[in-house]
N, C-alpha and C positions, 0 to 999 in steps of 0.2 A: 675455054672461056674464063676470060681474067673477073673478079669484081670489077674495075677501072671499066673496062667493054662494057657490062650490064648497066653503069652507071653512067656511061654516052649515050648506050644506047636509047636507055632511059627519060635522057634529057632532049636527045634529038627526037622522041615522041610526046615530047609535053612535058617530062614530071617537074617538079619544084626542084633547084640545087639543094635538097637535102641528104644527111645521111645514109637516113632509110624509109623510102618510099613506097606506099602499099597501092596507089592507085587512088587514093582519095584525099588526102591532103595537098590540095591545091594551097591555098592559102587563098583569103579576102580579096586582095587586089588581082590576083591572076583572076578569082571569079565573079568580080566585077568588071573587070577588061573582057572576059569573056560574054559575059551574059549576053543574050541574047531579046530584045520586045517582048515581056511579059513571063520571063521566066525567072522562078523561081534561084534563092542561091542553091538550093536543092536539086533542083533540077536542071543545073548547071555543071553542077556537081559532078552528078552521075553520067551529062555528056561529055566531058574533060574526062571521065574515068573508061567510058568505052571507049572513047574515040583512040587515049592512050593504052588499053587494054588491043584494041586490032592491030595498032600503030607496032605495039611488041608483040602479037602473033605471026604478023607478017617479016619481022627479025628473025623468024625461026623458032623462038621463046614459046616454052609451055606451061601453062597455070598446072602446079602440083596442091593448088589448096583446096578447102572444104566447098565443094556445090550443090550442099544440101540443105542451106539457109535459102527461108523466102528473100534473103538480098541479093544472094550471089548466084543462084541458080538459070534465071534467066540475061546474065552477063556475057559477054561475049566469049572470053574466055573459057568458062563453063560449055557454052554453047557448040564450044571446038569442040569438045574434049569426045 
């Protein structure tokens, strides 16, 4: 698994053309384009962040981070593991 691979991969499940990407830096205008009737940027957020969190589990891709925080624990990723 090259970086160049993690970083299409990346991109062909949503993430922003950045360096380095953790799952929640959308940027303003992708989560505005996204938003959805009544929701929240926050809550936009965090669906842009599952949606590409399952997008890279079903790549094969496994979360090596912390799933002990009230933020991450109930995440999809977390939820694999």
């Amino acid at each position: 698994m090259t970086m160049e691979k993690r970083k299409q991969d990346a991109l062909t499940c949503g993430a922003p053309d950045t360096v380095y990407f953790t799952g929640t830096e959308f940027g303003q205008n992708k989560i505005k384009a996204a938003q959805l009737s009544g929701e929240t940027d926050r809550e936009t957020t965090i669906r842009l962040s599952n949606n590409w969190q399952v997008c890279m589990l079903k790549k094969g891709y496994h979360y090596t981070g912390n799933c002990d925080s009230k933020f991450t624990k109930n995440t999809p990723a977390c939820r694999a593991l």
